[in-house]
Each structure stands twice: as C-alpha cells, then as structure tokens.
N, C-alpha and C positions, 0 to 999 in steps of 0.2 A: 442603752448607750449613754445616755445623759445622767441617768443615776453612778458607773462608775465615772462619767465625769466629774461628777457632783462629789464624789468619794477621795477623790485624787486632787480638785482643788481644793476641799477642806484637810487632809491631811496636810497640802503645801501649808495652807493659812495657817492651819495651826502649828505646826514649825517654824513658819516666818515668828508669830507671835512669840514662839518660846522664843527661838534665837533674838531674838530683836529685845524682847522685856525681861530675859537673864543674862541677855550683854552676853551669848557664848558668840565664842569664833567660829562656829559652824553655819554655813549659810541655812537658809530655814526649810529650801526646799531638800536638801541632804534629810534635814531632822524628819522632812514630811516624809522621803522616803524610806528612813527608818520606821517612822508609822503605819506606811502601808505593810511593809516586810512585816513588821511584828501583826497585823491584825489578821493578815495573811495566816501565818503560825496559828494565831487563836482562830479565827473563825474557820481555818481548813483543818482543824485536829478532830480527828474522825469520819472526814469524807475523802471520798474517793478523787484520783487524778481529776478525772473526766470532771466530777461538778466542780472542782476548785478551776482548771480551765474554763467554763463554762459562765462561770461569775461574772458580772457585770463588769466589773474591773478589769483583770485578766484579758476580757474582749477589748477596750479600749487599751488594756496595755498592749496587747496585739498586734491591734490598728495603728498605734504609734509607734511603736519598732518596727512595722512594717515601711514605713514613712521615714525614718531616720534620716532618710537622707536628705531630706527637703529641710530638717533643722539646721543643718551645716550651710543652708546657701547663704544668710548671712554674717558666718565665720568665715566664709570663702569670699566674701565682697569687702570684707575687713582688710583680707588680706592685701587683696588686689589696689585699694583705698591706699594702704600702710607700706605699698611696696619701696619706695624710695629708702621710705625709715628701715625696713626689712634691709634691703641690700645695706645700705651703712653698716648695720649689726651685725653682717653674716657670719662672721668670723666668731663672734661673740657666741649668737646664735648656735653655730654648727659645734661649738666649743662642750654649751651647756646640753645639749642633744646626744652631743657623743657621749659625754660623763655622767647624763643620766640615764641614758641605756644601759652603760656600761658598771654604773650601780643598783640597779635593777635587776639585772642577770644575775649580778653576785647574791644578793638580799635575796633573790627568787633560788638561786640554789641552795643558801642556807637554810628557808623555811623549807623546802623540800626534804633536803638530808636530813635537820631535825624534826621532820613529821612522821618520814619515814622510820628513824629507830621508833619514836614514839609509837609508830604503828606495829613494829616490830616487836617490841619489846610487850604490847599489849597483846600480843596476838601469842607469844611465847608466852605469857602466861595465863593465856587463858585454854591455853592446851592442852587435854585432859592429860592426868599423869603431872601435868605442874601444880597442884596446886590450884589450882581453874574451877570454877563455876558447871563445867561441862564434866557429865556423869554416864 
C-alpha cells in the first residue's frame, strides 16, 4: 500500500514539476495521471488482467474510488459557505449548466456518429471478399 502510494505521489510530483517549469496550462496532477495511465500501458504489456489488478497501485487506486465520496465533502461545504453568492448567480448559473449540457449531448453524438462509420467503414473493409487482411 505505501509503495503505490509512493507511485502515485511521484507521478503527481512529477507532473506538477513538468507543468509548473514548462509553463503548460495543464494542471500537473492531470500530467501525473497521464503518467500513471501510460506506465500502466508499459509495465501491464504482457500480463495478465488479474496481476495488473493486483499491483500495488491499482490496489490504492481501488481504495480511493472506493472513498470518493468522502473527497467531495469539501466541495459540498464550499458550497454551503458560497450559498448567498450561489443564489445571486442562479440564473446565470442555471443559464451556463443548461448550455453546457446541451453542448455536450451534441459533441457526444457527433463523436459517436463519426466513430461509428469509422468503425463501419473499418469493418467493411476488412471483410473477407473486400479486399481485407482476413483469408
């Protein structure tokens, strides 16, 4: 347990560092979990479900998405804190929530519709008789 903890604070740290001393816009613990995902990819290529579960990390990752919920208690005291200013902006608020739902849906069935011919269109030709790799 302390070694994927040990795993998962140095990949934050080293994304803070990158983010922070290349001046990018990406916060650094984003970057760290780009780091864990790709080392993830490398060190899991060639093992099985069960031992990439099993890894030290994975377990801690686990244990904290099992917990999630307790990371939210002080987003929810924020809120509670900030309600005055909330109400004021509801309008606002409820404005920008609507419109980003409702460009989200859109964007989410675009990527859809073009994944799908993409998937379509790959699958069509890789179908024996087209042309295809299959014999």
């Amino acid at each position: 347990m302390v070694l994927g903890f040990a795993v998962l604070l140095v990949c934050q740290l080293a994304g803070e560092i990158a983010s922070r001393g290349l001046g990018l816009p990406v916060p650094g613990p984003v970057l760290g979990l780009v780091l864990v995902v790709v080392g993830f990819a490398v060190w899991g290529r060639g093992r099985s479900d069960a031992e990439v579960a099993a890894s030290p990390v994975a377990r801690v990752g686990d244990g904290l998405l099992g917990n999630l919920g307790l990371l939210f208690v002080p987003a929810g005291v924020g809120v509670i804190q900030y309600g005055g200013l909330l109400r004021a902006q509801a309008s606002a608020l409820a404005l920008a929530l609507v419109g980003s739902t409702a460009i989200t849906l859109v964007v989410t069935v675009l990527v859809f519709v073009f994944v799908s011919r993409l998937m379509g269109r790959r699958a069509a030709d890789e179908a024996p008789g087209n042309g295809g790799d299959a014999a």
